[in-house]
C-alpha positions, 0 to 999 in steps of 0.5 A, a space after each residue: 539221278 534226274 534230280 542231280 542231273 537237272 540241278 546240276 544244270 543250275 548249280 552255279 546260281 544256287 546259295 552255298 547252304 542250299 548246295 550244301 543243304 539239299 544237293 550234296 546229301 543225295 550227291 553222296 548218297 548217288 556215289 554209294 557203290 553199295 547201295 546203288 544199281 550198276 546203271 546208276 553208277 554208270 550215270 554218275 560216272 557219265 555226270 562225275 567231272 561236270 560235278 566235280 568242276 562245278 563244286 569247285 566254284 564253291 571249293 566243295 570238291 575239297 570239302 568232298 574230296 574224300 567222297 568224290 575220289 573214293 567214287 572215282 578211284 572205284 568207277 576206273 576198277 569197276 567191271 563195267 567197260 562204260 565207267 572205266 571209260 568214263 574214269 579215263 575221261 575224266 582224268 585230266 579234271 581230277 588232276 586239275 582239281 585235285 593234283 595239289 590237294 591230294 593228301 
């Protein structure tokens, strides 16, 4: 988690390959309600819109539509009262980003 939170800090004067090639593996692999503690599902809950608004300078929010929607659709049902709120926040960033993208 600190490795996203701190390239994500300078995510816009990365190469395209580099994002794509070093920071979007571990980005999924952080949006894995299986294989991931509640705690770090309620950081990247926290992280989500900043990510997401981020990628959309490299059109990499449509690319990973699927991966970051699925995220956010989970993170406003799940049982922890801080992601919900954090879903609820984030909601008029995905709609910017995603209202004439949705599938």
């Amino acid at each position: 988690m600190e490795a996203i939170e701190a390239v994500l800090e300078v995510l816009e004067k990365l190469e395209l390959q580099t994002i794509e090639d070093e920071f979007i593996p571990n980005l999924i692999k952080g949006l894995s309600l299986e294989k991931n503690h509640d705690e770090i599902i309620v950081r990247m809950s926290n992280l989500i819109g900043k990510i997401v608004y981020k990628l959309s300078a490299f059109d990499l929010h449509v690319k990973y539509q699927q991966q970051l929607l699925t995220f956010y659709k989970a993170m406003v049902n799940h049982h922890d009262e801080q992601c919900v709120q954090n879903g609820i926040y984030n909601l008029p960033c995905f709609h910017a980003l995603y209202r004439d993208k949705v599938r």
